[in-house]
Rosetta silent file (secondary structure, phi, psi, omega in degrees, C-alpha in Angstrom):
SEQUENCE: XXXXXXXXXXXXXXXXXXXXXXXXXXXXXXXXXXXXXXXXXXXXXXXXXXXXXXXXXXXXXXXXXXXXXXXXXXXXXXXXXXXXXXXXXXXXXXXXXXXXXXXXXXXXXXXXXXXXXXXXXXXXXXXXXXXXXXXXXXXXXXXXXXXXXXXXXXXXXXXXXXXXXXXXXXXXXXXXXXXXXXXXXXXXXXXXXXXXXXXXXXXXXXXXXXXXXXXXXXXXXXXXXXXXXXXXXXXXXXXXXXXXXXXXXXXXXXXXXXXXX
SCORE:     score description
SCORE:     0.000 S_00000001
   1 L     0.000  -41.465 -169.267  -12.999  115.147   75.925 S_00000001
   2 H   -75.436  -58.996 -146.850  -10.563  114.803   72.715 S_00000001
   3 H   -78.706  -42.034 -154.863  -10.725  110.764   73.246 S_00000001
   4 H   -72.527  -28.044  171.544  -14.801  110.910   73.621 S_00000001
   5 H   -77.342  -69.635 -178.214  -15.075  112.905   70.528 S_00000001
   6 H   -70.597   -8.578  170.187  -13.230  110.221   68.781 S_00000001
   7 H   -91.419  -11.940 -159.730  -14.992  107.538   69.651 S_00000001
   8 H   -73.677  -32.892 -154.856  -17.951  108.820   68.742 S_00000001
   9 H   -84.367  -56.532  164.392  -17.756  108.407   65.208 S_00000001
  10 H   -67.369   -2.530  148.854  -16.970  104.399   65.529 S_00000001
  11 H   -47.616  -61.031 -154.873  -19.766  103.766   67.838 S_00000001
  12 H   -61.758  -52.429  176.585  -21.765  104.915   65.058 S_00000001
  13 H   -61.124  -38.145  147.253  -20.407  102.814   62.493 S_00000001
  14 H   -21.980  -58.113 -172.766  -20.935   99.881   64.875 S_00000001
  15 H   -50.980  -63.302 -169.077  -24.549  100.674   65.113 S_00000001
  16 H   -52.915  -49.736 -157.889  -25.260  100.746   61.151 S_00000001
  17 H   -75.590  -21.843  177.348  -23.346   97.640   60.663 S_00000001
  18 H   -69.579  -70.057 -151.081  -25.257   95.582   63.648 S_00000001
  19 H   -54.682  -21.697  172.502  -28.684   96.929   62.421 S_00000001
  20 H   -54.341  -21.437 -172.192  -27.527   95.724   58.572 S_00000001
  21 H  -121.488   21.180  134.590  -27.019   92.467   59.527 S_00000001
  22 H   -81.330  -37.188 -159.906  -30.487   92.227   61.561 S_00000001
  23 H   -65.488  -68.023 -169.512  -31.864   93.160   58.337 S_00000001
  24 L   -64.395  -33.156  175.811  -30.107   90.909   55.749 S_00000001
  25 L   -89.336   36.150  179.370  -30.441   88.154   58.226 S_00000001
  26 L   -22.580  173.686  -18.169  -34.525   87.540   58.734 S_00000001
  27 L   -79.211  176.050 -154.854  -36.246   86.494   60.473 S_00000001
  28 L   -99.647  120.868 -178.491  -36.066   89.872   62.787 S_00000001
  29 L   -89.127   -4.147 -157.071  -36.896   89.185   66.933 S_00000001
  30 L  -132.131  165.186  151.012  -37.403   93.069   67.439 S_00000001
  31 L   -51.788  105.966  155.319  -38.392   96.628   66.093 S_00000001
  32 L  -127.111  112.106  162.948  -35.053   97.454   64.691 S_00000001
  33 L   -38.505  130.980 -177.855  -34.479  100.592   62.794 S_00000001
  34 L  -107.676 -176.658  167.055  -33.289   99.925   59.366 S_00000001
  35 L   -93.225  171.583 -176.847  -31.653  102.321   56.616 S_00000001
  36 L   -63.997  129.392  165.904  -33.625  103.813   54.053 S_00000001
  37 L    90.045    9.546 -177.413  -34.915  101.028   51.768 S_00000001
  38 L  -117.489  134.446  178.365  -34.572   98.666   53.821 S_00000001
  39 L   -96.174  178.201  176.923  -37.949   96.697   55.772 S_00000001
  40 L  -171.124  107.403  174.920  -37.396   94.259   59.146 S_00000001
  41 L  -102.361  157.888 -176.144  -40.554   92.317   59.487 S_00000001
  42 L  -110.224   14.042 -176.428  -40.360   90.062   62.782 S_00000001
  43 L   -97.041  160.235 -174.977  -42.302   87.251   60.391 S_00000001
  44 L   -96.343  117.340 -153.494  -39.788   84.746   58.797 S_00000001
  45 L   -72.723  147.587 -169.342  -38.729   86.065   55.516 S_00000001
  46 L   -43.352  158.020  157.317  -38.953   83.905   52.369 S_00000001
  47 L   -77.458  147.433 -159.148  -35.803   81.874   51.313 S_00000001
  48 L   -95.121  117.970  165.536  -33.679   83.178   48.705 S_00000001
  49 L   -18.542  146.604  153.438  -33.982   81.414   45.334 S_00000001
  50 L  -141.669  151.725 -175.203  -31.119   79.358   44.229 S_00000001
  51 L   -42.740  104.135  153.472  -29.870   78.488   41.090 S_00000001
  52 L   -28.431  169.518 -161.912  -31.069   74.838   40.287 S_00000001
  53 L   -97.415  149.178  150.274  -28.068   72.324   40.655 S_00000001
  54 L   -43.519  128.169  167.805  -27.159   71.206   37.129 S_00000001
  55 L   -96.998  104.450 -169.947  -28.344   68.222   35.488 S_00000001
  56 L   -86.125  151.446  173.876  -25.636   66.453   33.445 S_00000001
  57 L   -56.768  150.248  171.668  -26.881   63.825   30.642 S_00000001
  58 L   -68.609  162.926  162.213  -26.865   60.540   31.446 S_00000001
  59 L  -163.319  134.589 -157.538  -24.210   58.225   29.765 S_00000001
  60 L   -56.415  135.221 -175.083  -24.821   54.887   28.574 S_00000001
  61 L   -81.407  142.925 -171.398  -22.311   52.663   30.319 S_00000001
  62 L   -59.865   82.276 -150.498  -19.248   51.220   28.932 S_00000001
  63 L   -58.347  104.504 -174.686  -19.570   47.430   27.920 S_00000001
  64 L  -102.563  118.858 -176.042  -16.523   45.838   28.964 S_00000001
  65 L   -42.962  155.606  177.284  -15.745   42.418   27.801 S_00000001
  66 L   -78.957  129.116  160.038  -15.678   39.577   30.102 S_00000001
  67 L   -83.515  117.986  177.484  -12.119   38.107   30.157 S_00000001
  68 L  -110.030  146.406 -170.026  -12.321   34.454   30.498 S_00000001
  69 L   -83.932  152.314  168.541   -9.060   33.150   31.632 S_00000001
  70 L   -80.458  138.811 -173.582   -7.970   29.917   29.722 S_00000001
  71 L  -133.490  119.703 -171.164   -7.687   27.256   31.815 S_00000001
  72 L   -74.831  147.039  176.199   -6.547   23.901   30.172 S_00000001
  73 L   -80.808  143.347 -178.360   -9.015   21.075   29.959 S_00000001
  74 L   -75.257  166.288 -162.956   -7.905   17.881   31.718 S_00000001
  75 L   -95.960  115.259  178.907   -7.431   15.231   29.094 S_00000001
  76 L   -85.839  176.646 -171.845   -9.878   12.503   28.757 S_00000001
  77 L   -61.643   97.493  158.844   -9.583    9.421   29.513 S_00000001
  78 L   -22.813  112.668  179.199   -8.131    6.966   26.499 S_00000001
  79 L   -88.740   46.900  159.415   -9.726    3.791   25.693 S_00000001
  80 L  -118.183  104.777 -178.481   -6.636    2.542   24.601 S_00000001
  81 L   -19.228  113.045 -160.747   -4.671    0.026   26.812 S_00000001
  82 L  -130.157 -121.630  179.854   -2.144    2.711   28.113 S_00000001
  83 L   -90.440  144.592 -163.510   -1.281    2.504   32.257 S_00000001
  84 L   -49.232    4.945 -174.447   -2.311   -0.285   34.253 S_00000001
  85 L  -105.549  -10.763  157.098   -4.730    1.555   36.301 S_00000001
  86 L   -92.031  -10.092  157.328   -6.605    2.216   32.612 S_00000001
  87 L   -72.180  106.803  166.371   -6.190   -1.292   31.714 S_00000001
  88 L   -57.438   71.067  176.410   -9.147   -3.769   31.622 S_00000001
  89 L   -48.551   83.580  176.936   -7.791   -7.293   32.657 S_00000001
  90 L   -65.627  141.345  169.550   -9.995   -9.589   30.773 S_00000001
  91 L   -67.904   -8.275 -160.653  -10.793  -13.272   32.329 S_00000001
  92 L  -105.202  131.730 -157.019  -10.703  -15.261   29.107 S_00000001
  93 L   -59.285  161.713 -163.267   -7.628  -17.028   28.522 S_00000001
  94 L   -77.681  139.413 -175.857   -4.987  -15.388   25.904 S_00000001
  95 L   -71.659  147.009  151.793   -5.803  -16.807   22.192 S_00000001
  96 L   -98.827  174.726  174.903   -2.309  -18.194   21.057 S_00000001
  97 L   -97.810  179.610 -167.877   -1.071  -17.128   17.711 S_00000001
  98 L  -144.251  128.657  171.097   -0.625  -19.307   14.768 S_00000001
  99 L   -91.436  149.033 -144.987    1.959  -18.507   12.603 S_00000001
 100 L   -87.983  141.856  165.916    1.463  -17.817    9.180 S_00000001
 101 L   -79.598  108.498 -176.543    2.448  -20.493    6.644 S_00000001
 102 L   -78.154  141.171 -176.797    4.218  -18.966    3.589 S_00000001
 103 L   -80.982  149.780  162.057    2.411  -20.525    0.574 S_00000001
 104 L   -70.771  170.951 -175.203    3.654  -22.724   -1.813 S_00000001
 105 L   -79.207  154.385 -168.463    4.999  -21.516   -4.782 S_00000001
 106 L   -75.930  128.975 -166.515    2.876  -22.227   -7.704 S_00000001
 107 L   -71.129  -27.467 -165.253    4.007  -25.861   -9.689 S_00000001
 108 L  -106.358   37.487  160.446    2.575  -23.844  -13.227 S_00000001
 109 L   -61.155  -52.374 -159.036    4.063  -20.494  -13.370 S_00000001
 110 L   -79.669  132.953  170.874    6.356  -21.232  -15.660 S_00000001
 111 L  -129.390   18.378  150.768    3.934  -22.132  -19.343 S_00000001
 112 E  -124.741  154.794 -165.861    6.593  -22.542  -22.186 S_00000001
 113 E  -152.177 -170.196  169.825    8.735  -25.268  -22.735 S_00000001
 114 E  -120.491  166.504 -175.218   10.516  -27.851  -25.109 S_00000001
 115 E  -152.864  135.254  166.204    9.464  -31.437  -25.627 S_00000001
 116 E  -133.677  136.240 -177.908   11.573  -34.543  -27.031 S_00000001
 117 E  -144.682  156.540  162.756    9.808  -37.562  -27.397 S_00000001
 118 E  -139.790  165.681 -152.352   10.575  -41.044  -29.443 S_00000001
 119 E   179.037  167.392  170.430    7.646  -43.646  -30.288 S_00000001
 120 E  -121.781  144.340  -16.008    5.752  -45.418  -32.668 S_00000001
 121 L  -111.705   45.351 -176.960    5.135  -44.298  -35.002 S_00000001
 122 L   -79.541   -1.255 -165.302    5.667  -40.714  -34.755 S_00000001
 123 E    81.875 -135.778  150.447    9.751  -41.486  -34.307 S_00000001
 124 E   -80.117  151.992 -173.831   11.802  -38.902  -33.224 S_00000001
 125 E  -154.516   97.041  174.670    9.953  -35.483  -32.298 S_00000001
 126 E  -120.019  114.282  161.535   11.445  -32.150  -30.790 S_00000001
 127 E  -131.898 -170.874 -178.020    8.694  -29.197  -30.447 S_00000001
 128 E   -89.956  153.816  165.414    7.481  -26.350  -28.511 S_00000001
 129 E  -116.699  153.919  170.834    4.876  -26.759  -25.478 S_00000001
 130 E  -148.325   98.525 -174.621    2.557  -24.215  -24.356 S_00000001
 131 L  -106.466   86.742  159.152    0.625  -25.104  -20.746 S_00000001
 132 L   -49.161  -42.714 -174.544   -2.263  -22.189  -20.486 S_00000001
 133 L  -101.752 -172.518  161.352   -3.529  -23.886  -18.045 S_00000001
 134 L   -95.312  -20.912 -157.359   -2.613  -26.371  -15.121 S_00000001
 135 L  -109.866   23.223 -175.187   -5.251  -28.969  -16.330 S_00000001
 136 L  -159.597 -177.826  165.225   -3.825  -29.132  -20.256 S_00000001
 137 L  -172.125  152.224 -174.754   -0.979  -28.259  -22.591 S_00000001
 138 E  -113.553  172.834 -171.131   -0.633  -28.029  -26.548 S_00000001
 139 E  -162.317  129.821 -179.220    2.104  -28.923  -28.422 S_00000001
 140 E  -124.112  164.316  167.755    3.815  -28.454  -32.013 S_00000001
 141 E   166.430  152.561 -173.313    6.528  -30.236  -33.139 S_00000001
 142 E   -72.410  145.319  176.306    9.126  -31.593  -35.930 S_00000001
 143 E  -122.277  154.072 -179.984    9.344  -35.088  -36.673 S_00000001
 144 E  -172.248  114.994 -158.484   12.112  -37.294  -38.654 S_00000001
 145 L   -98.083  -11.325 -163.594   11.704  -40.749  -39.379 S_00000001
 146 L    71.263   12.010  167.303   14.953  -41.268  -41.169 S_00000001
 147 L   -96.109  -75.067 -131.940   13.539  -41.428  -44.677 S_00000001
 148 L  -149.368  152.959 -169.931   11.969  -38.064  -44.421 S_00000001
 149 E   -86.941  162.436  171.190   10.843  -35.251  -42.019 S_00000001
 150 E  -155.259 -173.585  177.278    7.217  -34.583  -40.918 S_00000001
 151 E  -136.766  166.992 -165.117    5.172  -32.589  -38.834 S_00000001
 152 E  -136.995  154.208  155.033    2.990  -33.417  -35.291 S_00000001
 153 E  -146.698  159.698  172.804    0.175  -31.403  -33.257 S_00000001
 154 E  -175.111 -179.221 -157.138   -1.265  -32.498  -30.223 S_00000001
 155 E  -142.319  108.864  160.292   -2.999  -31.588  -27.610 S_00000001
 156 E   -93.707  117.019  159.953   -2.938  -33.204  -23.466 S_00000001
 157 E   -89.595  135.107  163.909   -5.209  -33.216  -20.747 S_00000001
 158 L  -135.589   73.414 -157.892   -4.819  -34.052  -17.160 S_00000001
 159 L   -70.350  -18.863 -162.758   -7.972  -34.414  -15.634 S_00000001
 160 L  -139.525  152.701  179.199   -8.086  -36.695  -12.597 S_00000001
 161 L    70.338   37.841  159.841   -5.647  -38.505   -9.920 S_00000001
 162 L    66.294   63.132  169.877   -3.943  -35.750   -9.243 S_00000001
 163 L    48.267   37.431  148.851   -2.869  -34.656  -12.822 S_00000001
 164 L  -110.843  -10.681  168.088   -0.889  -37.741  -13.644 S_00000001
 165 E   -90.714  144.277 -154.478   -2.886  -39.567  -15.547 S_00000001
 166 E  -143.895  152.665  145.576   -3.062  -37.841  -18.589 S_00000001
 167 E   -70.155  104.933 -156.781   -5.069  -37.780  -22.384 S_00000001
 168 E  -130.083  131.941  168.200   -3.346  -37.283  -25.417 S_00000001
 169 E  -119.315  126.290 -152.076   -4.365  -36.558  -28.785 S_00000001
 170 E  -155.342  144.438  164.266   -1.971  -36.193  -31.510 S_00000001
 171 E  -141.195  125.903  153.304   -1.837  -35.888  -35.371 S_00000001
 172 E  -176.129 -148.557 -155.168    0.440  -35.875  -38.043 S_00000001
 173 E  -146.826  146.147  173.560    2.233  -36.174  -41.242 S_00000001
 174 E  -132.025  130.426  153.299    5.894  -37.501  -43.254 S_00000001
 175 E   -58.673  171.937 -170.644    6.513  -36.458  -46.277 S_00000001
 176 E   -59.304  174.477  155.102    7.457  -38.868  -49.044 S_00000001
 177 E  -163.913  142.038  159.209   10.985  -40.281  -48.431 S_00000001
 178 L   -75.760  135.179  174.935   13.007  -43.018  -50.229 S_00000001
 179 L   -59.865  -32.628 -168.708   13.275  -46.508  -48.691 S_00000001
 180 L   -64.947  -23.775 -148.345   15.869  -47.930  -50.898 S_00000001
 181 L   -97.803   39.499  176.159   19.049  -46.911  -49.298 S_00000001
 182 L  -125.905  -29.161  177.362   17.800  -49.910  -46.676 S_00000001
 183 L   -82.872  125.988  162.342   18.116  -52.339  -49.670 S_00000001
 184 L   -64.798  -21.826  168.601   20.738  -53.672  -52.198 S_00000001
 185 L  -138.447  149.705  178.681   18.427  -53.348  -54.810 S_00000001
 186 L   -47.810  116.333 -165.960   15.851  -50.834  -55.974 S_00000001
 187 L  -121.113  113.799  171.925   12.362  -51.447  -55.633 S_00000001
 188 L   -41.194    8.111 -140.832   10.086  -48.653  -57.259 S_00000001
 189 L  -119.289  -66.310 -157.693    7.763  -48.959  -54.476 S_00000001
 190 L   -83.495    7.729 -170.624    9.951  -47.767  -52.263 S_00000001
 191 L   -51.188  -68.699 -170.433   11.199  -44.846  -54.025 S_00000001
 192 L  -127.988   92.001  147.753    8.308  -42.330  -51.965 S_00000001
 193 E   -70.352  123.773  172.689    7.327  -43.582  -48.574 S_00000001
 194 E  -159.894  160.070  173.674    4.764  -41.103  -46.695 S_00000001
 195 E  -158.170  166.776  163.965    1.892  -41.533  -44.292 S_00000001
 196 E  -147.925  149.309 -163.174   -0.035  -39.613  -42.238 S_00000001
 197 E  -145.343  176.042  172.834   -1.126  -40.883  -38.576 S_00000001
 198 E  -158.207  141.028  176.133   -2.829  -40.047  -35.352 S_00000001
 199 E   -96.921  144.720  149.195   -2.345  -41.154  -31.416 S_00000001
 200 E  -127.607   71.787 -164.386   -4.929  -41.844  -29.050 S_00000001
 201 E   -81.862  122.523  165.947   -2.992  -42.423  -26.027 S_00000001
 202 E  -116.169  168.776 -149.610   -3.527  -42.493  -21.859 S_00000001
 203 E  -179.648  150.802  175.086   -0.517  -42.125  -19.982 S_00000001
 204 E   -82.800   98.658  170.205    1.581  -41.199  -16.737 S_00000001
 205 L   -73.413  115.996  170.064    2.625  -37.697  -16.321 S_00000001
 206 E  -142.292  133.525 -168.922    5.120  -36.976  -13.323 S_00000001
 207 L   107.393  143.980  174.991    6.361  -33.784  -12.630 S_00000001
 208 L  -155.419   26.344 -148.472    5.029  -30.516  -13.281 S_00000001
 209 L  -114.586  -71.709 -164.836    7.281  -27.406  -11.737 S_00000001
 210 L  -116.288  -27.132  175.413   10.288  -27.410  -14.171 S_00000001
 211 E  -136.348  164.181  175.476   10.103  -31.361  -15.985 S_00000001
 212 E  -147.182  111.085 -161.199    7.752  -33.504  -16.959 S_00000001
 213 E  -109.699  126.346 -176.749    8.846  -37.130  -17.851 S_00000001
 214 L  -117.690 -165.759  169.198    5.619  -39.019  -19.393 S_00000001
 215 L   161.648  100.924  171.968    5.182  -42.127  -20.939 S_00000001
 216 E   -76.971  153.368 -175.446    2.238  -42.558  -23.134 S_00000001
 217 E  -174.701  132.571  171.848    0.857  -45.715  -24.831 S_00000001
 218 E  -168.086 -110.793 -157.305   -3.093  -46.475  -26.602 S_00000001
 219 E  -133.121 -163.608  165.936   -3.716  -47.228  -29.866 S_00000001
 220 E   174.548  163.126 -171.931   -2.874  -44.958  -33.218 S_00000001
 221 E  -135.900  160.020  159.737   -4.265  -45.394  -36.843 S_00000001
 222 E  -152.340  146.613 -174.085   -2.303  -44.873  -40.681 S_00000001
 223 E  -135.695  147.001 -162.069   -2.957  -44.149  -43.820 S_00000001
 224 E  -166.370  120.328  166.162   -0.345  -44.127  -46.539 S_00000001
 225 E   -62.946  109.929 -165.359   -0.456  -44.143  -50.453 S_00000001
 226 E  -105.073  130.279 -138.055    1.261  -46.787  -51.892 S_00000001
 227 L  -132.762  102.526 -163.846    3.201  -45.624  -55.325 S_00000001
 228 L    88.046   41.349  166.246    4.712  -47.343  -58.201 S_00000001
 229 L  -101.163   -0.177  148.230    2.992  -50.037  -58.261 S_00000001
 230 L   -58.267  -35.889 -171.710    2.701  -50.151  -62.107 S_00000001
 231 L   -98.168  -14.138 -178.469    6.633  -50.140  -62.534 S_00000001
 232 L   -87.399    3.989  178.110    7.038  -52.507  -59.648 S_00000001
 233 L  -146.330   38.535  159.078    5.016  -55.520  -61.525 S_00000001
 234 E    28.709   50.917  148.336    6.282  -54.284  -64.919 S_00000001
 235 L   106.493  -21.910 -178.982    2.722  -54.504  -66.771 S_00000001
 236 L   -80.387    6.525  157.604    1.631  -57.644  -65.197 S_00000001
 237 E  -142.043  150.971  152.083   -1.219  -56.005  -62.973 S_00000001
 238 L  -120.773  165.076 -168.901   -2.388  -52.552  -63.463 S_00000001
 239 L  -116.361 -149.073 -167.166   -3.804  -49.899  -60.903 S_00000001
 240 L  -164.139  -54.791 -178.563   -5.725  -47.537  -62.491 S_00000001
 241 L  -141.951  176.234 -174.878   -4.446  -45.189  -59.023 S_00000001
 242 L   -71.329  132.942  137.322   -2.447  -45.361  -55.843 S_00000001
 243 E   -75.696  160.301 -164.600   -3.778  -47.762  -53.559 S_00000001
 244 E  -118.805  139.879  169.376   -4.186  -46.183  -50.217 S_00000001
 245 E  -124.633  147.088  172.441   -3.557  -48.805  -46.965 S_00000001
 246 E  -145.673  175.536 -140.694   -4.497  -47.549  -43.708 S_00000001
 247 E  -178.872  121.116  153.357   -3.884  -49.762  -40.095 S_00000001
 248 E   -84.848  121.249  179.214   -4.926  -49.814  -36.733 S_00000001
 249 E  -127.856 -145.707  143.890   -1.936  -50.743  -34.599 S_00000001
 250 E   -85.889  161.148 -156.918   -0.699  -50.530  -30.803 S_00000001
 251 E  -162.699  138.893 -163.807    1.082  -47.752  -30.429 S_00000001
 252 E  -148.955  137.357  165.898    3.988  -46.475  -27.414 S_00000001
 253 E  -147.806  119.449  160.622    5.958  -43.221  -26.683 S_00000001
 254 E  -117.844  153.872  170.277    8.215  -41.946  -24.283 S_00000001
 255 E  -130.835 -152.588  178.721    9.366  -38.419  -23.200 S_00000001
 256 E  -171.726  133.571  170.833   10.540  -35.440  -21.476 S_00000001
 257 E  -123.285  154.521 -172.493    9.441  -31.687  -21.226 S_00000001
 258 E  -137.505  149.377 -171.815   11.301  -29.229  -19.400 S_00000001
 259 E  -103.385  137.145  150.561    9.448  -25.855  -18.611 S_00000001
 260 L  -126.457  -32.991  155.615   11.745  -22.913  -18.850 S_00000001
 261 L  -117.308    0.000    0.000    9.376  -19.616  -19.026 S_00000001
């Protein structure tokens, strides 16, 4: 009786708790007594709201560079004759070479020099030369006859036959000089010997680097004031003035020039 009495009470609680959980769990297949405040429809009861799910913002995606790997580029080909399998064997026979011929040195670098020459009728002569060119040269120079000194200019060309034949034009002058000390006795006449003269000469030139040995030859003219010839006929003729004699003659010179700068 005492256990039946105790059971009684957890039957009960059984009961409520079955019929709660017909209730909360529609839909209902039966009549089932509920608790106060509670319905049990045997229709299928709505579904219970739920919370929409969240919507998170979109985000824009991250642009990640491309990595390009380096890779070395092959090497092009060289058009320059390298290894034979890039070598072009041409058919046409090999050119030979011709080796170069060192030039000669120039015969007229050198353009100042000295000159000695002896002749008629310049005499003895030692001057300076100056060759601007290859096809000419100028000339100055002292003269000395062995009465009396003088002076020369002149001037040479050498146009044709391969610069040895050569064109010479020359002028110059002797001061007075006495004659007598060729005589035993004194002749006023000769007391002042002078002339002045000019060459017109053609001639062999040979050599032309460092010497030049010529030998000239044409024609030459002088003119020369003749002087005391009142005391030299004592009063039996008079001049009123110097007579002047001038002369075509033949006319010859040889020399030598030596180039040094």
């Amino acid at each position: 009786m005492k256990k039946t009495l105790t059971l009684l009470p957890l039957l009960a609680l059984l009961s409520l708790g079955a019929r709660a959980s017909a209730c909360d769990n529609p839909p209902c297949s039966a009549t089932i007594a509920c608790p106060e405040g509670e319905t049990c429809s045997t229709d299928e009861a709505a579904p219970i709201p739920r919370d929409p799910p969240e919507v998170l913002p979109e985000v824009a995606p991250e642009v990640v560079p491309e990595v390009v790997p380096l890779v070395p580029q092959a090497p092009k080909p060289s058009t320059v004759m390298g290894p034979v399998q890039n070598a072009q064997v041409s058919k046409e026979p090999p050119v030979p070479l011709i080796p170069e011929v060192p030039s000669a040195p120039n015969p007229y670098r050198r353009h100042f020099g000295f000159q000695l020459d002896a002749g008629i009728p310049d005499a003895f002569a030692l001057g300076l030369v100056v060759r601007p060119i290859k096809y000419g040269r100028v000339e100055v120079a002292g003269t000395y006859n062995d009465l009396a000194k003088g002076i020369r200019g002149g001037v040479t060309v050498l146009p044709i036959f391969g610069r040895v034949l050569s064109a010479t034009l020359e002028g110059g002058k002797y001061f007075d000089g006495n004659a007598n000390k060729f005589t035993s006795k004194r002749e006023p006449v000769l007391d002042s010997i002078g002339y002045e003269y000019a060459n017109f000469h053609l001639g062999l030139d040979f050599g032309r680097e460092r010497m030049t040995f010529f030998v000239h030859g044409g024609m030459s003219y002088l003119s020369a004031d003749v002087k005391n010839l009142n005391q030299q006929f004592s009063g039996q003729v008079q001049f009123g003035s110097d007579p002047k004699l001038t002369a075509w003659f033949p006319s010859l010179k040889l020399g030598l020039i030596v180039y040094t700068f």
